[in-house]
HTML snippet that shows the backbone in 3Dmol.js (N, CA, C, O; Angstrom):
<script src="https://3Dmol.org/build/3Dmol-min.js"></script>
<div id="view" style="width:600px;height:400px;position:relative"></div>
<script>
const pdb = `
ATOM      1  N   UNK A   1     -13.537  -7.571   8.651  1.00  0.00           N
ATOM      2  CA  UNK A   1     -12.879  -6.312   8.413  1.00  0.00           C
ATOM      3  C   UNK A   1     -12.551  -6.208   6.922  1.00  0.00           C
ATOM      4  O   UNK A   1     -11.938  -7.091   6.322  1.00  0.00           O
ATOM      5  N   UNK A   2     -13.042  -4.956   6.297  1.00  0.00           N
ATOM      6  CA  UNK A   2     -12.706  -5.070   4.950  1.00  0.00           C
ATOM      7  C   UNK A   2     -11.275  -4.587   4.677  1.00  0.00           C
ATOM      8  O   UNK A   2     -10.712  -3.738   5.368  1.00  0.00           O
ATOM      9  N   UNK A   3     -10.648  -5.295   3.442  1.00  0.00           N
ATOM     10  CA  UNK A   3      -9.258  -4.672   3.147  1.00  0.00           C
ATOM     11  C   UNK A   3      -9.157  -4.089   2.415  1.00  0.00           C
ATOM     12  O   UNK A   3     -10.205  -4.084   1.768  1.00  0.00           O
ATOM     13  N   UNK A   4      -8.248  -3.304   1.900  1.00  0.00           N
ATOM     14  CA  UNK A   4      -8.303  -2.027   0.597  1.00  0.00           C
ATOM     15  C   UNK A   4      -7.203  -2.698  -0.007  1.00  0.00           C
ATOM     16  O   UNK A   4      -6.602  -1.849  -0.665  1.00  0.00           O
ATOM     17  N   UNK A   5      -6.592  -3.904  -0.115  1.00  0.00           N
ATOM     18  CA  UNK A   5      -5.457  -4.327  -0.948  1.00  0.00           C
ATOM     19  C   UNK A   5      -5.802  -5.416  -1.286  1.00  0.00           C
ATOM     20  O   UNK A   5      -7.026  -5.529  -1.213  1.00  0.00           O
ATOM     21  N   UNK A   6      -5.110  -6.622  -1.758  1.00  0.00           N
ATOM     22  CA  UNK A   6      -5.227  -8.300  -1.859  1.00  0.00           C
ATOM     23  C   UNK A   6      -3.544  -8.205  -0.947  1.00  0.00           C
ATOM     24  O   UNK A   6      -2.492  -7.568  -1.009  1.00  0.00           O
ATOM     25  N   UNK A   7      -4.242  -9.398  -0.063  1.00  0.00           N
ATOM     26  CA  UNK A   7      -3.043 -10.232   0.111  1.00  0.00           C
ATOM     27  C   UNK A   7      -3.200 -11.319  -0.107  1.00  0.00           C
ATOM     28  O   UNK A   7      -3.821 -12.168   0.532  1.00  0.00           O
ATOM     29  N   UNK A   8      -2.456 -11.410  -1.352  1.00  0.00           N
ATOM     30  CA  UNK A   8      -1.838 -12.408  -2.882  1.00  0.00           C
ATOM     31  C   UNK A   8      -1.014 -12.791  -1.871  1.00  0.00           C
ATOM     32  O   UNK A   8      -0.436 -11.858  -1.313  1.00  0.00           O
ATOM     33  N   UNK A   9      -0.687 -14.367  -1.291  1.00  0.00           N
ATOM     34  CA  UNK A   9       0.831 -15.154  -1.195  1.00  0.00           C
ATOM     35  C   UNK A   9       1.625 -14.724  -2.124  1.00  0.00           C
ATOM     36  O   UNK A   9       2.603 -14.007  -1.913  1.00  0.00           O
ATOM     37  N   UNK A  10       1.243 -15.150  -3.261  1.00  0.00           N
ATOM     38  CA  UNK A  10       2.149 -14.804  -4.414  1.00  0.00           C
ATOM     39  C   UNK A  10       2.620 -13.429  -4.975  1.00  0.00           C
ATOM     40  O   UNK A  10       2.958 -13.235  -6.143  1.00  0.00           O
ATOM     41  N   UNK A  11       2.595 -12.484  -3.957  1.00  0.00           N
ATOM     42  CA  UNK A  11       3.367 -11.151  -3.947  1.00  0.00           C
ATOM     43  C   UNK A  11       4.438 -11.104  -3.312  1.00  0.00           C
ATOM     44  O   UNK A  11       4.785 -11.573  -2.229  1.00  0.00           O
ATOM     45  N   UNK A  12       5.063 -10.343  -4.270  1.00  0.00           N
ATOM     46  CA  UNK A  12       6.709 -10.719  -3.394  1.00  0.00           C
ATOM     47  C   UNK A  12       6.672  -9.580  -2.646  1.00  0.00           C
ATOM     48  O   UNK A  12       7.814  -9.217  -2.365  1.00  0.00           O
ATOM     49  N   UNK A  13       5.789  -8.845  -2.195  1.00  0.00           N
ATOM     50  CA  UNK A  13       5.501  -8.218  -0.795  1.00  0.00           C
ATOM     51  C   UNK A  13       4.951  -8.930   0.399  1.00  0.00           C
ATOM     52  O   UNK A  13       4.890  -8.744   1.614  1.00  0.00           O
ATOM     53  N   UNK A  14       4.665  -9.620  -0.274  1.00  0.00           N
ATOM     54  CA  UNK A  14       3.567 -10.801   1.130  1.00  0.00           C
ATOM     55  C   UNK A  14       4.131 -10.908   2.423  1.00  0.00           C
ATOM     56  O   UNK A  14       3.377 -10.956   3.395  1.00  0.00           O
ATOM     57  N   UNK A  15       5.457 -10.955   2.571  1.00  0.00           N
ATOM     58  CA  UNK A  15       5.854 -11.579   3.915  1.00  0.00           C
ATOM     59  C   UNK A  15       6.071  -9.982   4.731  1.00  0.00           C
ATOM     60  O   UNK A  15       6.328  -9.904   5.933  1.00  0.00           O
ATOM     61  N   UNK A  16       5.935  -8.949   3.955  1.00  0.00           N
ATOM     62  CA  UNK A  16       5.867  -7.841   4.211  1.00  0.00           C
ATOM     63  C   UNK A  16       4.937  -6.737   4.653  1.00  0.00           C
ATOM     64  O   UNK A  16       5.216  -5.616   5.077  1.00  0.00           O
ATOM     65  N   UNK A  17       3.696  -7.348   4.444  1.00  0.00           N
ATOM     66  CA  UNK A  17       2.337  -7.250   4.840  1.00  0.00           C
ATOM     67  C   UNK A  17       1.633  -7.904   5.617  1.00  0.00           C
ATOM     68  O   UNK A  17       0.450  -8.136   5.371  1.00  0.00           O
ATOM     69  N   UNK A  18       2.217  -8.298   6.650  1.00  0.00           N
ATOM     70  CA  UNK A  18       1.706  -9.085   7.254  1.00  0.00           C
ATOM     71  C   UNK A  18       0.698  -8.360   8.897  1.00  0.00           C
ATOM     72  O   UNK A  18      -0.502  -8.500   9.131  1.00  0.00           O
ATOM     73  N   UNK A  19       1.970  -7.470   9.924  1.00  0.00           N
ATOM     74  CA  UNK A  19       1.689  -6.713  10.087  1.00  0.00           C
ATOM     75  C   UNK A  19       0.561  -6.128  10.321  1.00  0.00           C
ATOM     76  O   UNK A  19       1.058  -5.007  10.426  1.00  0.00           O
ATOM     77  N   UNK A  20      -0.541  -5.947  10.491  1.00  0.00           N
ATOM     78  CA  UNK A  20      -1.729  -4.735  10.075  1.00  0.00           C
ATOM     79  C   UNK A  20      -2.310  -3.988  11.437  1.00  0.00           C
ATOM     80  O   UNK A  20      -3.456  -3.539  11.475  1.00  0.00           O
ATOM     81  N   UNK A  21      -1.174  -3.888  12.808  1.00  0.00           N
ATOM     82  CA  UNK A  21      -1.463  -3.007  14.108  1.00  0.00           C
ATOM     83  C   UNK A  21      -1.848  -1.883  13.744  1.00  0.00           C
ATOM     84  O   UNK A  21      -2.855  -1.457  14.311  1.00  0.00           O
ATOM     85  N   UNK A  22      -1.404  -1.290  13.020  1.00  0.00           N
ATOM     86  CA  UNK A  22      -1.465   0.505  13.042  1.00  0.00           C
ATOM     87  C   UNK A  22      -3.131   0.447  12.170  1.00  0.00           C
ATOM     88  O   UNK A  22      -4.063   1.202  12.448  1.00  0.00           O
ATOM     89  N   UNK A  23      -3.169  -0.681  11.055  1.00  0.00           N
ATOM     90  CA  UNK A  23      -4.007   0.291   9.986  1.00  0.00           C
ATOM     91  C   UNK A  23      -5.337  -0.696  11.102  1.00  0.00           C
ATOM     92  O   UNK A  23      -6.245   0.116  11.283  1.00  0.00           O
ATOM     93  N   UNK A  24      -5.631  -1.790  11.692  1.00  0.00           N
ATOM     94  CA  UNK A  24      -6.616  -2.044  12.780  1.00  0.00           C
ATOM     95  C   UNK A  24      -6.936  -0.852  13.389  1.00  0.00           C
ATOM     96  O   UNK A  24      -8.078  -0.449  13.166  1.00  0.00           O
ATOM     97  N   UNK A  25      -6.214  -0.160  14.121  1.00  0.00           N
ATOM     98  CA  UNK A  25      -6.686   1.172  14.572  1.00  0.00           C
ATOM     99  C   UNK A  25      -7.372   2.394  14.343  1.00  0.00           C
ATOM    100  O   UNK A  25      -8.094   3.095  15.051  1.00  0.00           O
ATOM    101  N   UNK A  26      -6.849   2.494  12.844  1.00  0.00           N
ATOM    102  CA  UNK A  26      -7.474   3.318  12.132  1.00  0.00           C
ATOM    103  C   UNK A  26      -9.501   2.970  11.723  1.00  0.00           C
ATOM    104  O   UNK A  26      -9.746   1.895  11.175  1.00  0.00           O
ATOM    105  N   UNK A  27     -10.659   3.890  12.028  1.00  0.00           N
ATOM    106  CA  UNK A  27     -11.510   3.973  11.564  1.00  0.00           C
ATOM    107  C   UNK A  27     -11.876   3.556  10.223  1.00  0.00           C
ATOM    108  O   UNK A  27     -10.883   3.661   9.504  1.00  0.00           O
ATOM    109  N   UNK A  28     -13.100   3.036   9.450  1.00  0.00           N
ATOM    110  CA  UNK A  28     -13.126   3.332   8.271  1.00  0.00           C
ATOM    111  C   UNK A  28     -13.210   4.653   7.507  1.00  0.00           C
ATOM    112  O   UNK A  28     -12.844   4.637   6.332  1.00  0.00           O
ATOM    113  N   UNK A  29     -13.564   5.571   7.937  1.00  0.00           N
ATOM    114  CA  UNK A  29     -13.501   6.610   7.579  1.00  0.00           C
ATOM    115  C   UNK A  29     -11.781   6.769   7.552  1.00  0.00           C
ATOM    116  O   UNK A  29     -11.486   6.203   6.500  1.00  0.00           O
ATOM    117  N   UNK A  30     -10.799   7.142   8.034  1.00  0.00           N
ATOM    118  CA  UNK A  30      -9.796   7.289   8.013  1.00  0.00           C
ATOM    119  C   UNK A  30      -9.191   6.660   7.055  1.00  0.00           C
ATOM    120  O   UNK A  30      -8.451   7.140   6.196  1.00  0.00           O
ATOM    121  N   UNK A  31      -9.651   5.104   7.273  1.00  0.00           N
ATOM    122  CA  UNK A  31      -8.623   4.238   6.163  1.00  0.00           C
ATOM    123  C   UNK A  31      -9.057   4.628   4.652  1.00  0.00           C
ATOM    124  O   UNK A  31      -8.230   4.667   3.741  1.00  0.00           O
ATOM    125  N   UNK A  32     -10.611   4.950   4.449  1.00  0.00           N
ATOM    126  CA  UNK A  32     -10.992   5.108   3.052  1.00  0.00           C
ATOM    127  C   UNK A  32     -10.443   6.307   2.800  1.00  0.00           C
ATOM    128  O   UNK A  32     -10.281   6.533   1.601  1.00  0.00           O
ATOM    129  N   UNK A  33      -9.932   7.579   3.932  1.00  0.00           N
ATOM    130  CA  UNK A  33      -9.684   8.518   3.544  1.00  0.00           C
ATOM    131  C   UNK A  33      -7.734   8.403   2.591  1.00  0.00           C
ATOM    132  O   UNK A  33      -7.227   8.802   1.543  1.00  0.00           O
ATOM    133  N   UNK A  34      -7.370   7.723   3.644  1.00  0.00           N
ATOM    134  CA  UNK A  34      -6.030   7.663   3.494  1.00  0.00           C
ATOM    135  C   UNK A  34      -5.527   6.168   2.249  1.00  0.00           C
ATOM    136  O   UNK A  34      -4.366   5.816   2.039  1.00  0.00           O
ATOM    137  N   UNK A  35      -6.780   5.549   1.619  1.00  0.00           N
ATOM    138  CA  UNK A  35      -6.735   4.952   0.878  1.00  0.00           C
ATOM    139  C   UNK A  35      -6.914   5.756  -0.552  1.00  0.00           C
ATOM    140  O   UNK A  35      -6.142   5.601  -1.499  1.00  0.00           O
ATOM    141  N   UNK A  36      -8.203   6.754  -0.560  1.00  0.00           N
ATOM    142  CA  UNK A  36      -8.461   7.717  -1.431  1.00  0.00           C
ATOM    143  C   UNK A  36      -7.261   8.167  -2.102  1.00  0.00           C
ATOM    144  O   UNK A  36      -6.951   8.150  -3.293  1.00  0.00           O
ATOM    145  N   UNK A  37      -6.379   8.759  -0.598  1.00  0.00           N
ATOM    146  CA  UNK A  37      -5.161   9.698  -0.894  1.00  0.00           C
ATOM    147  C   UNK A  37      -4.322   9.310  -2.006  1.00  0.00           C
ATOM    148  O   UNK A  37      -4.048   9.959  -3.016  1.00  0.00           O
ATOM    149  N   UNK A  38      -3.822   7.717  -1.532  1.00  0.00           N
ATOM    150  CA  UNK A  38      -2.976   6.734  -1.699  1.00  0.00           C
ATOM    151  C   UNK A  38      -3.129   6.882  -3.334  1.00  0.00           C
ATOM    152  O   UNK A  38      -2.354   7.329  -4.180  1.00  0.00           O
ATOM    153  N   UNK A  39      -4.432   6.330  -3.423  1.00  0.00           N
ATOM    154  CA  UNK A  39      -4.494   5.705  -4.709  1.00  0.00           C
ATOM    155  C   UNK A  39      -4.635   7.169  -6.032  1.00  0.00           C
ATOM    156  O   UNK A  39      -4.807   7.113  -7.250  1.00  0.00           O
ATOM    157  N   UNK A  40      -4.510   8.064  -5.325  1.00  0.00           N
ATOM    158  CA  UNK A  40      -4.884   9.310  -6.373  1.00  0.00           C
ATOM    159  C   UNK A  40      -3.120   9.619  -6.640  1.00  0.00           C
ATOM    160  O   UNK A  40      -2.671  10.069  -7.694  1.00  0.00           O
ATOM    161  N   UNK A  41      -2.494   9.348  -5.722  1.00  0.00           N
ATOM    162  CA  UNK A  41      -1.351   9.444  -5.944  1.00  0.00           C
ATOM    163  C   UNK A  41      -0.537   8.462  -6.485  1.00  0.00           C
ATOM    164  O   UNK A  41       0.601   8.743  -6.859  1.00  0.00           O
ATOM    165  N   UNK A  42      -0.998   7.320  -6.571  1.00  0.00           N
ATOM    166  CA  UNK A  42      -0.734   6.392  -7.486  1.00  0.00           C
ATOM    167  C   UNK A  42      -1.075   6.455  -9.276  1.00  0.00           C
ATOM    168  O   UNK A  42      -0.549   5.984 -10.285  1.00  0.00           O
ATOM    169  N   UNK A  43      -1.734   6.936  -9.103  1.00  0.00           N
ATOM    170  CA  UNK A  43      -2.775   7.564 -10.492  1.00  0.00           C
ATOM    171  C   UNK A  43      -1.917   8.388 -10.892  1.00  0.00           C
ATOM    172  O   UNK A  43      -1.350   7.928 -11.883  1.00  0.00           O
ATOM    173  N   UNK A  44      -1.382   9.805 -10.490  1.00  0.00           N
ATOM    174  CA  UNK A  44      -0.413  10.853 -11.015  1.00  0.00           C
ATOM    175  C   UNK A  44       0.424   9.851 -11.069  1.00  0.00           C
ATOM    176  O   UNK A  44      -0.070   9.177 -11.973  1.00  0.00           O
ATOM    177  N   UNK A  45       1.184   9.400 -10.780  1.00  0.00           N
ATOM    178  CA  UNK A  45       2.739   9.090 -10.702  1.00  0.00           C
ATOM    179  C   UNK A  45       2.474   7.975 -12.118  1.00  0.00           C
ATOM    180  O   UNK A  45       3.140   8.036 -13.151  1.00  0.00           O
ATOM    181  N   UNK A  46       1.724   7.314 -11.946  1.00  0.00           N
ATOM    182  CA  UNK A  46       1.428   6.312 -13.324  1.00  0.00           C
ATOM    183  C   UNK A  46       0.871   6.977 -14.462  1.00  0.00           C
ATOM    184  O   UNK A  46       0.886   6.285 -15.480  1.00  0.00           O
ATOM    185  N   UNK A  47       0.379   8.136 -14.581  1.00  0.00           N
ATOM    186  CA  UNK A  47       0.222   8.851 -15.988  1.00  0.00           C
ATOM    187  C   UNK A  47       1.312   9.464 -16.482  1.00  0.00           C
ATOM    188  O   UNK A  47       1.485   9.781 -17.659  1.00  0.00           O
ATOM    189  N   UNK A  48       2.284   9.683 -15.288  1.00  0.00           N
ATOM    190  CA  UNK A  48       3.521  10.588 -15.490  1.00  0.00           C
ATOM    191  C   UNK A  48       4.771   9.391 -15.837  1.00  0.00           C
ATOM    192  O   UNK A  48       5.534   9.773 -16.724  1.00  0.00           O
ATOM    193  N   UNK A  49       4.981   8.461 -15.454  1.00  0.00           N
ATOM    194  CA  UNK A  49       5.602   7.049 -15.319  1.00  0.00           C
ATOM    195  C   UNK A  49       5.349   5.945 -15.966  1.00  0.00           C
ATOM    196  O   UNK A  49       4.317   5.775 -16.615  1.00  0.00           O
ATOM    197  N   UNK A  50       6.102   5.253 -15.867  1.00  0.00           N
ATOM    198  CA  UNK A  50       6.011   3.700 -15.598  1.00  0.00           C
ATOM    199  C   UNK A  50       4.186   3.220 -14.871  1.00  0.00           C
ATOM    200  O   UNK A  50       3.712   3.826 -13.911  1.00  0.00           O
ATOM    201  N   UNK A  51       3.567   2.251 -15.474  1.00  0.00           N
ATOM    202  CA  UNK A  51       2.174   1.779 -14.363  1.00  0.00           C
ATOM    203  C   UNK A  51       2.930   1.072 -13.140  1.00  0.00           C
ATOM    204  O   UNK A  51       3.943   0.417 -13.385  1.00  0.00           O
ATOM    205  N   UNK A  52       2.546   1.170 -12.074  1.00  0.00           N
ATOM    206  CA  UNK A  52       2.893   0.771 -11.053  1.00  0.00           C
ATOM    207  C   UNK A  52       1.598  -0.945 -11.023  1.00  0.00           C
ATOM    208  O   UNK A  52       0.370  -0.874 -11.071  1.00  0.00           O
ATOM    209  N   UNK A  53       2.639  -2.584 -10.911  1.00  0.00           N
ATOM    210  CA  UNK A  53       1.697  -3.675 -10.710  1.00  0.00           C
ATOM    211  C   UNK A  53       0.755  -3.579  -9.364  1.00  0.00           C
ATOM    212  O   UNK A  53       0.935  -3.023  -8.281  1.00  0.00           O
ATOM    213  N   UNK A  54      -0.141  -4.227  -9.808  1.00  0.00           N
ATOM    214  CA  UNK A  54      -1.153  -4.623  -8.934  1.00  0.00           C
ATOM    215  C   UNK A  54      -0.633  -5.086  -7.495  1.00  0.00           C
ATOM    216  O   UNK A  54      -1.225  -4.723  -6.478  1.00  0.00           O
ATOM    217  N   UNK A  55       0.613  -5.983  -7.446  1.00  0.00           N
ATOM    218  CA  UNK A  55       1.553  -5.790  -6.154  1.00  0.00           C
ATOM    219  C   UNK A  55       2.283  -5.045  -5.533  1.00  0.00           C
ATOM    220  O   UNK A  55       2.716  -5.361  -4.425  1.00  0.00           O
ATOM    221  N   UNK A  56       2.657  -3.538  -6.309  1.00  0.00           N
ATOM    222  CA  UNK A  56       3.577  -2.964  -5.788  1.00  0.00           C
ATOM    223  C   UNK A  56       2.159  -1.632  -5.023  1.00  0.00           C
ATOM    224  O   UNK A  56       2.083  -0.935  -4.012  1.00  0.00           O
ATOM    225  N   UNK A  57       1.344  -1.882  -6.159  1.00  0.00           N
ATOM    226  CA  UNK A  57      -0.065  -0.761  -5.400  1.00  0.00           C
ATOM    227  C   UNK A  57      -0.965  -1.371  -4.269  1.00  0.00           C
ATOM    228  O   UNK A  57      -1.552  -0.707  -3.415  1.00  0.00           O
ATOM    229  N   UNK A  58      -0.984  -2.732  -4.391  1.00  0.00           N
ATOM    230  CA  UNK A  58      -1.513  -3.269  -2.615  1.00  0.00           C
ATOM    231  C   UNK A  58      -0.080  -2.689  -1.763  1.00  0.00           C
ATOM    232  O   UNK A  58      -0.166  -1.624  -1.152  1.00  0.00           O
ATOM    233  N   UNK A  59       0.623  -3.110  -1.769  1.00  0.00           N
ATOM    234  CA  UNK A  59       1.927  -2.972  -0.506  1.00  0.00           C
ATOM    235  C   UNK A  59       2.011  -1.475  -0.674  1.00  0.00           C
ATOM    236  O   UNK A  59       1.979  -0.977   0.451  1.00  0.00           O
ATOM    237  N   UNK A  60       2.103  -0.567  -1.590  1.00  0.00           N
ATOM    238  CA  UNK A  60       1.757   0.841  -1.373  1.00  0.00           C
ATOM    239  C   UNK A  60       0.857   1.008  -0.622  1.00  0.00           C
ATOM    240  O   UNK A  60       1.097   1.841   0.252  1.00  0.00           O
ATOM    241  N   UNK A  61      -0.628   0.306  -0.579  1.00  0.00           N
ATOM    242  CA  UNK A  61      -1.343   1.049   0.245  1.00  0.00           C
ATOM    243  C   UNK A  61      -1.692   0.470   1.504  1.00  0.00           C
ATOM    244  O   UNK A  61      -2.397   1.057   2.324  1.00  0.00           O
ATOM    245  N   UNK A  62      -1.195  -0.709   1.680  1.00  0.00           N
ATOM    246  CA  UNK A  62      -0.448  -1.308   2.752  1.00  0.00           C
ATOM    247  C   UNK A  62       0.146  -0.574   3.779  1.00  0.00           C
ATOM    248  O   UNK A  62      -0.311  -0.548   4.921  1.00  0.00           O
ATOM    249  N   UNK A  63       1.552   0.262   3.275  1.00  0.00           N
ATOM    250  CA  UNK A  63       2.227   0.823   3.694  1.00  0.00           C
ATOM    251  C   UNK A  63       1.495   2.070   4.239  1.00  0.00           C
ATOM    252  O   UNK A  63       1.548   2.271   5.452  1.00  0.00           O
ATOM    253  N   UNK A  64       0.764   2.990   3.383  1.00  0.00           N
ATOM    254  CA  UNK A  64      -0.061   3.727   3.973  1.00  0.00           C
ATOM    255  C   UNK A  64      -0.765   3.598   5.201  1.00  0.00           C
ATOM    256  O   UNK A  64      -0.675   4.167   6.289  1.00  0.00           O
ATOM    257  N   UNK A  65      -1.323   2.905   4.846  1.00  0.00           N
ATOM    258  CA  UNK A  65      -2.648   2.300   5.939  1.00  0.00           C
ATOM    259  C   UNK A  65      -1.335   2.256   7.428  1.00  0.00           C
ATOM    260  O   UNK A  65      -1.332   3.031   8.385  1.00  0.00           O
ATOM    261  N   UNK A  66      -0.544   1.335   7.222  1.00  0.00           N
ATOM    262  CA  UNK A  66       0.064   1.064   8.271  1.00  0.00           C
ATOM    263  C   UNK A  66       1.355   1.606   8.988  1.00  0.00           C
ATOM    264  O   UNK A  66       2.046   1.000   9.807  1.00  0.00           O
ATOM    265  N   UNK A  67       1.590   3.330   8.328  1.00  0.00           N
ATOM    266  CA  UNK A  67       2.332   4.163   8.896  1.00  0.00           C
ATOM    267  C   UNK A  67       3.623   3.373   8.368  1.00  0.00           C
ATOM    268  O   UNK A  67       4.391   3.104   9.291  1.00  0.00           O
ATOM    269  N   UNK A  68       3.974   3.012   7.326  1.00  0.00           N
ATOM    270  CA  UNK A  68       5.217   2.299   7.055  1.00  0.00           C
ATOM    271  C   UNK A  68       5.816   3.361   6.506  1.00  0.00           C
ATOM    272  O   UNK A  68       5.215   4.150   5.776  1.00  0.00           O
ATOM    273  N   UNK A  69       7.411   3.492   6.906  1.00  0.00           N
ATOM    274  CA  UNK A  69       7.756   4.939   6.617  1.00  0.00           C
ATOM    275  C   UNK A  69       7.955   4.710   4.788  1.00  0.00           C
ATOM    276  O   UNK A  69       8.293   3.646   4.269  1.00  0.00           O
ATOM    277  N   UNK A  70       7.666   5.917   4.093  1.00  0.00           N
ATOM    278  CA  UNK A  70       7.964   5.869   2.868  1.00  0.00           C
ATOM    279  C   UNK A  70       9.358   5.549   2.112  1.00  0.00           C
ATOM    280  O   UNK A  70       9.421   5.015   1.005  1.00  0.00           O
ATOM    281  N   UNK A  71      10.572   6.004   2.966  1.00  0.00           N
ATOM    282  CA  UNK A  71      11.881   5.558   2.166  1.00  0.00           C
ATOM    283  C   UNK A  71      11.775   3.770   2.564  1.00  0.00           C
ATOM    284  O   UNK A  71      12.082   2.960   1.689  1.00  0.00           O
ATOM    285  N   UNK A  72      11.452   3.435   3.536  1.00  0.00           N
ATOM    286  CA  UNK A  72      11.059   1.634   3.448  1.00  0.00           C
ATOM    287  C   UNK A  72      10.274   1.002   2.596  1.00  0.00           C
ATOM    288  O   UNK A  72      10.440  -0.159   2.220  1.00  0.00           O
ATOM    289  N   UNK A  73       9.191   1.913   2.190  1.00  0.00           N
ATOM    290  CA  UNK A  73       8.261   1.376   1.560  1.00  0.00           C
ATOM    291  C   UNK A  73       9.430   1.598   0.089  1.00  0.00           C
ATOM    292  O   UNK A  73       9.647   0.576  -0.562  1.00  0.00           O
ATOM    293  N   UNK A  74       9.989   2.658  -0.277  1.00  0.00           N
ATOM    294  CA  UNK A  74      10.952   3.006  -1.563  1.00  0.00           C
ATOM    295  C   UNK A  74      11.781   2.025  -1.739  1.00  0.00           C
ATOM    296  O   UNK A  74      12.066   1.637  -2.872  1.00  0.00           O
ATOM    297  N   UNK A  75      12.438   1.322  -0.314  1.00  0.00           N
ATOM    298  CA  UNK A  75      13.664   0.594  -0.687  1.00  0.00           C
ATOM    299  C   UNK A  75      13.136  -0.676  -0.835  1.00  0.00           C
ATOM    300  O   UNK A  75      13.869  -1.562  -1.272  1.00  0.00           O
ATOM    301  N   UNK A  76      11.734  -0.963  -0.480  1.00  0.00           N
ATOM    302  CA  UNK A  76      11.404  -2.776  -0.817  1.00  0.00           C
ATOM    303  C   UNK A  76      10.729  -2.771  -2.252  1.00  0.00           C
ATOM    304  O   UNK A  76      10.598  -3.820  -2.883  1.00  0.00           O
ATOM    305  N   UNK A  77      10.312  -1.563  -2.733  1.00  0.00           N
ATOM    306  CA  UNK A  77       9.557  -1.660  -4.204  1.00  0.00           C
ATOM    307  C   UNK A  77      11.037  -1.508  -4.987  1.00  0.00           C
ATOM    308  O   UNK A  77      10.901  -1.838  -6.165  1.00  0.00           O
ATOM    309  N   UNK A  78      11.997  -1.225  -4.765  1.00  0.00           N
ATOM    310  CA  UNK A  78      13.302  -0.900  -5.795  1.00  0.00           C
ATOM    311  C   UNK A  78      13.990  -2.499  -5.653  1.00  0.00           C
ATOM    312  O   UNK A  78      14.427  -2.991  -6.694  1.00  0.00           O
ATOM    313  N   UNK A  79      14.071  -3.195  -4.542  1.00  0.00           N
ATOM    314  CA  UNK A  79      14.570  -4.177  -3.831  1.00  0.00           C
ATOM    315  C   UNK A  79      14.134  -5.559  -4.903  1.00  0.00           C
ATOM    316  O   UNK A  79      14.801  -6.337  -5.585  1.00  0.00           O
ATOM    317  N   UNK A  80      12.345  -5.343  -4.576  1.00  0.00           N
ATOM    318  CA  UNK A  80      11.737  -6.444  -5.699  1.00  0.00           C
ATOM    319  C   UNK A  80      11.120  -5.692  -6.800  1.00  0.00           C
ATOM    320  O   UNK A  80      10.605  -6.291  -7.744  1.00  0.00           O
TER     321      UNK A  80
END
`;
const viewer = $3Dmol.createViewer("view");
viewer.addModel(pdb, "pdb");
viewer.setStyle({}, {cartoon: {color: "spectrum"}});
viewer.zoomTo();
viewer.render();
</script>
Protein backbone atom coordinates (compact mmCIF):
# COMPACT_ATOMS: atom_id res chain seq x y z
CA UNK A 1 0.00 0.00 0.00
CA UNK A 2 1.51 3.22 -0.95
CA UNK A 3 1.77 6.14 1.63
CA UNK A 4 1.51 9.86 0.92
CA UNK A 5 3.58 10.79 4.18
CA UNK A 6 6.90 9.22 5.95
CA UNK A 7 6.42 7.62 9.05
CA UNK A 8 9.74 8.95 10.56
CA UNK A 9 9.91 7.28 14.40
CA UNK A 10 11.63 10.29 14.88
CA UNK A 11 8.53 12.58 14.46
CA UNK A 12 7.15 13.83 17.33
CA UNK A 13 3.88 12.95 15.60
CA UNK A 14 4.73 9.31 15.32
CA UNK A 15 2.86 7.84 18.14
CA UNK A 16 0.07 9.81 16.59
CA UNK A 17 -0.04 8.25 13.31
CA UNK A 18 -0.32 5.23 13.94
CA UNK A 19 -3.91 4.62 13.36
CA UNK A 20 -4.56 4.36 9.48
CA UNK A 21 -8.60 2.64 9.63
CA UNK A 22 -10.29 5.43 7.93
CA UNK A 23 -7.49 6.40 5.27
CA UNK A 24 -7.27 2.00 4.42
CA UNK A 25 -10.72 2.58 3.27
CA UNK A 26 -10.35 5.21 1.24
CA UNK A 27 -9.57 4.32 -2.72
CA UNK A 28 -6.51 5.59 -4.41
CA UNK A 29 -8.21 7.83 -6.28
CA UNK A 30 -9.75 9.45 -3.22
CA UNK A 31 -6.61 9.46 -1.16
CA UNK A 32 -4.56 11.17 -4.15
CA UNK A 33 -7.52 13.34 -4.38
CA UNK A 34 -7.66 14.39 -0.78
CA UNK A 35 -3.83 14.36 -0.67
CA UNK A 36 -3.78 16.87 -3.77
CA UNK A 37 -6.20 19.01 -1.62
CA UNK A 38 -4.05 18.76 1.47
CA UNK A 39 -0.94 19.65 0.07
CA UNK A 40 -2.19 22.75 -2.10
CA UNK A 41 -3.32 23.98 1.04
CA UNK A 42 -0.27 23.55 2.65
CA UNK A 43 1.43 25.49 -0.16
CA UNK A 44 -0.97 28.75 0.43
CA UNK A 45 -0.63 28.81 4.04
CA UNK A 46 3.38 28.49 3.64
CA UNK A 47 3.73 31.34 1.04
CA UNK A 48 1.50 33.36 3.29
CA UNK A 49 3.39 32.05 6.70
CA UNK A 50 5.81 30.47 8.46
CA UNK A 51 7.07 26.90 6.09
CA UNK A 52 5.33 24.29 7.71
CA UNK A 53 8.40 20.97 8.63
CA UNK A 54 8.42 18.00 6.81
CA UNK A 55 6.74 16.49 10.17
CA UNK A 56 4.11 18.71 10.80
CA UNK A 57 3.08 18.21 6.68
CA UNK A 58 3.18 14.20 6.94
CA UNK A 59 0.80 14.32 10.21
CA UNK A 60 -1.20 17.07 8.27
CA UNK A 61 -1.82 14.77 5.70
CA UNK A 62 -2.11 12.02 7.92
CA UNK A 63 -4.79 13.70 9.53
CA UNK A 64 -6.52 14.24 6.29
CA UNK A 65 -6.36 10.96 4.94
CA UNK A 66 -7.68 9.73 8.26
CA UNK A 67 -10.73 12.03 9.03
CA UNK A 68 -8.76 13.43 12.09
CA UNK A 69 -10.81 16.32 13.13
CA UNK A 70 -8.90 19.58 12.29
CA UNK A 71 -9.01 21.51 15.79
CA UNK A 72 -7.02 17.99 16.97
CA UNK A 73 -4.95 18.01 14.29
CA UNK A 74 -4.47 22.26 15.45
CA UNK A 75 -3.98 21.37 19.04
CA UNK A 76 -1.09 18.57 18.48
CA UNK A 77 0.87 20.83 15.80
CA UNK A 78 0.67 23.93 18.53
CA UNK A 79 1.31 21.18 21.39
CA UNK A 80 4.75 20.00 19.55
Amino acid sequence: MKRYYDLNPSNPFFHLMQDTTEEDKLSPEEKERIVWVTKTNLLAVDLETEKSSADEQAYIIYGALNNVPSEEIARNLLIN
